[in-house]
matplotlib code that plots the C-alpha trace (Angstrom):
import matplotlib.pyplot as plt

x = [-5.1, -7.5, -5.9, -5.3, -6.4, -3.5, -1.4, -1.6, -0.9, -3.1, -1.9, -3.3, -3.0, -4.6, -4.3, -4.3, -1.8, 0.8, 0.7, 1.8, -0.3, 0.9, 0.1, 0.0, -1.4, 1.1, -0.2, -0.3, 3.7, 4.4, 2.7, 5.1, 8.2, 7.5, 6.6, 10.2, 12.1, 10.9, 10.9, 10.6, 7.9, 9.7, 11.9, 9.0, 7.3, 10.9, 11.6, 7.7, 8.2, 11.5, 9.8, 6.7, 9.2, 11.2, 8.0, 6.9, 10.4, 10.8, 7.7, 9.4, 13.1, 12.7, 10.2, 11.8, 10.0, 13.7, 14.9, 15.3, 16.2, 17.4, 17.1, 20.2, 19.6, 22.7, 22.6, 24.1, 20.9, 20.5, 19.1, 22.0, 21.4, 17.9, 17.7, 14.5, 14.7, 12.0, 10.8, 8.5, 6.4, 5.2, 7.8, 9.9, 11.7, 14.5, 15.9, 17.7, 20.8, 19.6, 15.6, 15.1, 16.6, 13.7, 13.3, 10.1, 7.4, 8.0, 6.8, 5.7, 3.3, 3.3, 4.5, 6.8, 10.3, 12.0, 14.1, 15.7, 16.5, 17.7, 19.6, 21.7, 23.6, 22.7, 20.2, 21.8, 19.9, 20.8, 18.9, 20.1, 19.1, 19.4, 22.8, 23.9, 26.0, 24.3, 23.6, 24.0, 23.2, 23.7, 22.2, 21.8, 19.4, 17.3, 15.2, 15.4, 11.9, 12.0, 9.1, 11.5, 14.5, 12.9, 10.9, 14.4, 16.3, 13.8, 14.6, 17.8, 18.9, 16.2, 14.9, 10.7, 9.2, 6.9, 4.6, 5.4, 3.5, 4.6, 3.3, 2.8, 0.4, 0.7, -1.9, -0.9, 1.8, 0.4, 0.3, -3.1, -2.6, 0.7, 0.6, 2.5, 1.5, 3.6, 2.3, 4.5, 5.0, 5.1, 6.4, 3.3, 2.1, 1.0, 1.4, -2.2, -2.4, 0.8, -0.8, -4.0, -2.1, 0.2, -3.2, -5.1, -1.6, -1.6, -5.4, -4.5, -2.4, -0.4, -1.1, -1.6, -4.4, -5.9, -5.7, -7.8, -10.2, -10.8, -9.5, -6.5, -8.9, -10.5, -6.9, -6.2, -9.0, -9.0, -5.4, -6.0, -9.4, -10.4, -7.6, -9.3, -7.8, -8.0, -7.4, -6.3, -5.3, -6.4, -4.9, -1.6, -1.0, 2.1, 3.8, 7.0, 8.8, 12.3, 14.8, 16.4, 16.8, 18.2, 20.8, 21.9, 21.9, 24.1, 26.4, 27.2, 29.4, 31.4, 33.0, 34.0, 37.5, 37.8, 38.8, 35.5, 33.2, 34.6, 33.6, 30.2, 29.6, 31.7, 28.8, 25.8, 25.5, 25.2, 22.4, 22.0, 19.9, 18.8, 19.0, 16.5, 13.5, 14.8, 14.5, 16.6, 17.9, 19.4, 22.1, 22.9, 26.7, 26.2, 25.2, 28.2, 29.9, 28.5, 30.8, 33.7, 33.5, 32.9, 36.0, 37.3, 34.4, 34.9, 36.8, 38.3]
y = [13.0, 10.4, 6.3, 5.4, 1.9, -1.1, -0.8, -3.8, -4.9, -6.3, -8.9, -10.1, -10.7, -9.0, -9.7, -13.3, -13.4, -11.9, -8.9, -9.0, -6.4, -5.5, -2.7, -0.7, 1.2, 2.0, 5.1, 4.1, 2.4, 5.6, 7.5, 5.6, 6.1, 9.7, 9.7, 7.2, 9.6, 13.0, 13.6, 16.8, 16.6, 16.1, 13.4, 11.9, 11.6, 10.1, 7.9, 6.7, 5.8, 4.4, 2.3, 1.4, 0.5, -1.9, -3.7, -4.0, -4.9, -7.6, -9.6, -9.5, -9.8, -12.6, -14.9, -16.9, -16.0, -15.4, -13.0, -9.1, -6.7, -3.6, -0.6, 2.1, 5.6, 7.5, 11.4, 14.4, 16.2, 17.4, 13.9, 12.5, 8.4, 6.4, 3.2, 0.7, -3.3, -5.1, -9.0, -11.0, -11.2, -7.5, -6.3, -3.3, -0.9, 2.0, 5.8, 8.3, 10.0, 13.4, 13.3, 17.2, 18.3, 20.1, 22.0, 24.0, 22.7, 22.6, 25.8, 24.0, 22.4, 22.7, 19.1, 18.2, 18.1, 14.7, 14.4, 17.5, 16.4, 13.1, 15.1, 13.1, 10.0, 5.9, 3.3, -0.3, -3.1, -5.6, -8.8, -11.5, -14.6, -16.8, -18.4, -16.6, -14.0, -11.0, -9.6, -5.6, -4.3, -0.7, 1.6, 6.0, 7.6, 8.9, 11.5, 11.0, 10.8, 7.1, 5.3, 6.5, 5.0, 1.7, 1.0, 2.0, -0.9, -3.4, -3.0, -2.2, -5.1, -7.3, -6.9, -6.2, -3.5, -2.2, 0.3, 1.7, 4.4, 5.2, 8.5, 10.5, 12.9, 14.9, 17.0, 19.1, 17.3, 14.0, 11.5, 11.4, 9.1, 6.7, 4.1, 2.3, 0.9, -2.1, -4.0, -5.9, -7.2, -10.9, -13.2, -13.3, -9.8, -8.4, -5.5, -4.2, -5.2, -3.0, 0.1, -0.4, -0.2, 2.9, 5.0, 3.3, 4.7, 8.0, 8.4, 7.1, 10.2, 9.8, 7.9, 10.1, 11.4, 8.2, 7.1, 10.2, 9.6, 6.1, 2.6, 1.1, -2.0, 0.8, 2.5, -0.9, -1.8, 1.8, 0.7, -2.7, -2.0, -4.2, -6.4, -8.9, -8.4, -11.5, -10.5, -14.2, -13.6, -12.0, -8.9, -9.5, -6.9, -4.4, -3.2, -0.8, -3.5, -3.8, -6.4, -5.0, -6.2, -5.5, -8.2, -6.9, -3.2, -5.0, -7.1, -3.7, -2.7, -5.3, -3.5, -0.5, -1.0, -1.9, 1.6, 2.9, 0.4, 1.4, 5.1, 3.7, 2.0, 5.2, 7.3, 4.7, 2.8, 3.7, 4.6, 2.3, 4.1, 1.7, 3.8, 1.5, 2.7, 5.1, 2.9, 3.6, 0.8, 1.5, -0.6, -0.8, -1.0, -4.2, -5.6, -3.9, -5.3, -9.1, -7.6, -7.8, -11.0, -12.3, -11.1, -14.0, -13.3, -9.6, -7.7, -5.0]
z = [19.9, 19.5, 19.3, 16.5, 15.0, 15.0, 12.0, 9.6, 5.8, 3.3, 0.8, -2.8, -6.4, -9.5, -13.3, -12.8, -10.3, -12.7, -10.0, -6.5, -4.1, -1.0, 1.2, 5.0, 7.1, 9.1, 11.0, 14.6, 14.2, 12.3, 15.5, 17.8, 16.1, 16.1, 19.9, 20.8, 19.5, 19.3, 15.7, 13.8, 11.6, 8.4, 10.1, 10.8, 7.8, 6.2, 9.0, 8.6, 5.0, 5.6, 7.7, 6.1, 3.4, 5.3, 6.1, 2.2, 1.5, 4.2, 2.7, -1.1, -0.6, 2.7, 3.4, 6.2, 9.0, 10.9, 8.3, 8.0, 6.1, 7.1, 4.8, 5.2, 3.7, 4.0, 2.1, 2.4, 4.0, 7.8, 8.8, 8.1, 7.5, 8.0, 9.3, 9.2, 9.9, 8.8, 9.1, 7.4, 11.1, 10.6, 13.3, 12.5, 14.0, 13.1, 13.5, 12.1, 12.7, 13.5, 14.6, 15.3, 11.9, 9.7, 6.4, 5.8, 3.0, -0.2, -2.2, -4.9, -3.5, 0.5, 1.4, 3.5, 1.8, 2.5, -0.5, 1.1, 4.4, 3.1, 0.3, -2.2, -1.3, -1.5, -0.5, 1.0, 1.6, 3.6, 3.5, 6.8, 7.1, 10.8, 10.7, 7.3, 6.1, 5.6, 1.9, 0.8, -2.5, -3.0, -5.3, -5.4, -4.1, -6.7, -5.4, -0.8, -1.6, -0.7, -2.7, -5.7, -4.5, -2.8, -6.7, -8.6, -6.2, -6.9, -11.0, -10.7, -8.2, -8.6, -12.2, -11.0, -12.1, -9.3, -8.5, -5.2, -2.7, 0.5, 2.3, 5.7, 6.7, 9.9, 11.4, 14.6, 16.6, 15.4, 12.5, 10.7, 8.1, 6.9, 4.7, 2.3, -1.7, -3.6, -7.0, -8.6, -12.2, -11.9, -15.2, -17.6, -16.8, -20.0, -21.6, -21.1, -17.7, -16.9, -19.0, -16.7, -13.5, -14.9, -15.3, -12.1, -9.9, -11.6, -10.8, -7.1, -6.6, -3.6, -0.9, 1.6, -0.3, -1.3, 2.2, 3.7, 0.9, 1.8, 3.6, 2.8, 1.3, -1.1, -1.9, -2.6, -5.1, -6.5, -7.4, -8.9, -10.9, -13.6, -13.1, -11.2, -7.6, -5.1, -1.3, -0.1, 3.4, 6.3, 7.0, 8.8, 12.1, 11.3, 14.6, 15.7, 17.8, 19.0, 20.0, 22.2, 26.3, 29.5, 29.3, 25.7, 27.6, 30.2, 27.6, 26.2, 28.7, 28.8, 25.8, 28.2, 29.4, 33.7, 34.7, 32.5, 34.1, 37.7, 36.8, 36.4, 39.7, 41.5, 39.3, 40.8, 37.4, 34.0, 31.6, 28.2, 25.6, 22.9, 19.4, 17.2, 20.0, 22.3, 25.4, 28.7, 30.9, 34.0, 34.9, 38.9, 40.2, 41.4, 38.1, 36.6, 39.6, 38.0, 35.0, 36.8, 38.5, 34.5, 34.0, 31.8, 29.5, 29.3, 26.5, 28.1]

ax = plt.figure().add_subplot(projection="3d")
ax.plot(x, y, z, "-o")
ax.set_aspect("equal")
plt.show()
């Protein structure tokens, strides 16, 4: 498979800036996630828009550039829950549950069939801010299909009406095409500019579709069209990125008890798998050994 070029997002107004335009290609993050951990080709596709999601969500719901929000899809279906973090930086990073479950395509029309594998169940989001509480609002899942339950949080929780894409395409054991669409009703959007963007998004089709036709610039002005759309930033670079460390590996054993830990060094140290990205750290006896001569800060 050829490389793919660096995900990033795009950023505008339309209508006067009554509408908020956000959107992602995300297919080389999408490409890694799949690759960390050794997704199925339907998980990959949900955990892509999941994540995709995250990232369009983190620029909406949290602007400080030390803020997240982490989206948590828990259904009934063989992937069991879903988990993306976003932050406003274009970082992201998540997993799911169960990353070899799989359904065949959808006879209807031959796509992948997320809303199946996620099944029925709810969407939390969970908005943190450095040195704050974190924030959860709930709401049900209403189709696993994501995009559907992502635009029916943002009315239902925060009262905006949005228009909201998000798609993978896979094409042998790769990801083609991934991508993600937001536009969102600001106060003053009129009634006509709102009937415009209904018929430019049902022209769009999905966006996997629009996104093999064209760039993500063209999906987005295909989208927007005659309502005035204003790019006003550069575009920002979108990457799969996680926070986790060797030390925070190492910190996590401390939660063993002392007769688990001496099993460890007996069994020449301990493997720490991080589950946002699939990372293994190997952590030697004698840093386990450190452990025990921290004893006073260890909870055993």
């Amino acid at each position: 498979m050829t490389e793919k070029t660096a995900s990033y997002m795009l950023r505008g107004t339309a209508a006067d800036y009554t509408l908020r335009v956000l959107a992602v290609d995300s297919g080389s993050l999408v490409q890694e996630a799949l690759d960390r951990h050794h997704l199925s080709p339907t998980a990959t596709a949900a955990l892509g828009r999941a994540l995709t999601g995250a990232l369009l969500m983190a620029q909406v719901l949290n602007k400080h550039e030390r803020s997240r929000v982490t989206l948590r899809i828990q259904g009934d279906g063989p992937v069991g829950w879903i988990v993306a973090e976003g932050s406003p930086d274009g970082s992201v990073r998540g997993y799911v549950k169960n990353p070899q479950a799989d359904l065949p395509a959808r006879e209807s029309d031959g796509k992948l069939d997320v809303g199946g594998l996620v099944g029925e169940g709810d969407l939390g989001v969970t908005r943190l801010l450095e040195n704050t509480e974190p924030y959860t609002s709930t709401t049900p899942l209403q189709s696993g299909e994501i995009a559907d339950d992502l635009a029916y949080f943002l009315a239902r929780s925060e009262q905006i009406p949005s228009a909201l894409l998000l798609g993978v395409y896979l094409e042998g054991a790769g990801v083609h095409t991934a991508g993600g669409l937001l536009i969102q009703a600001m106060p003053g959007a009129s009634d006509e500019t709102l009937a415009r963007l209904e018929a430019n998004i049902a022209r769009l089709g999905s966006m996997t579709t629009a996104l093999r036709a064209g760039s993500l610039l063209e999906v987005v002005q295909r989208a927007t069209e005659g309502l005035g759309l204003e790019i006003h930033e550069q575009a920002m670079p979108v990457r799969f990125e996680c926070r986790c460390s060797e030390e925070k590996a190492l910190s996590a054993l401390a939660y063993f008890d002392r007769s688990e830990r001496l099993d460890m060094i007996d069994q020449g140290g301990q493997e720490v798998v991080c589950h946002w990205c699939g990372h293994h750290y190997h952590i030697s006896p004698e840093q386990i050994r450190g452990l025990e001569d921290e004893g006073s800060h260890i909870q055993a």
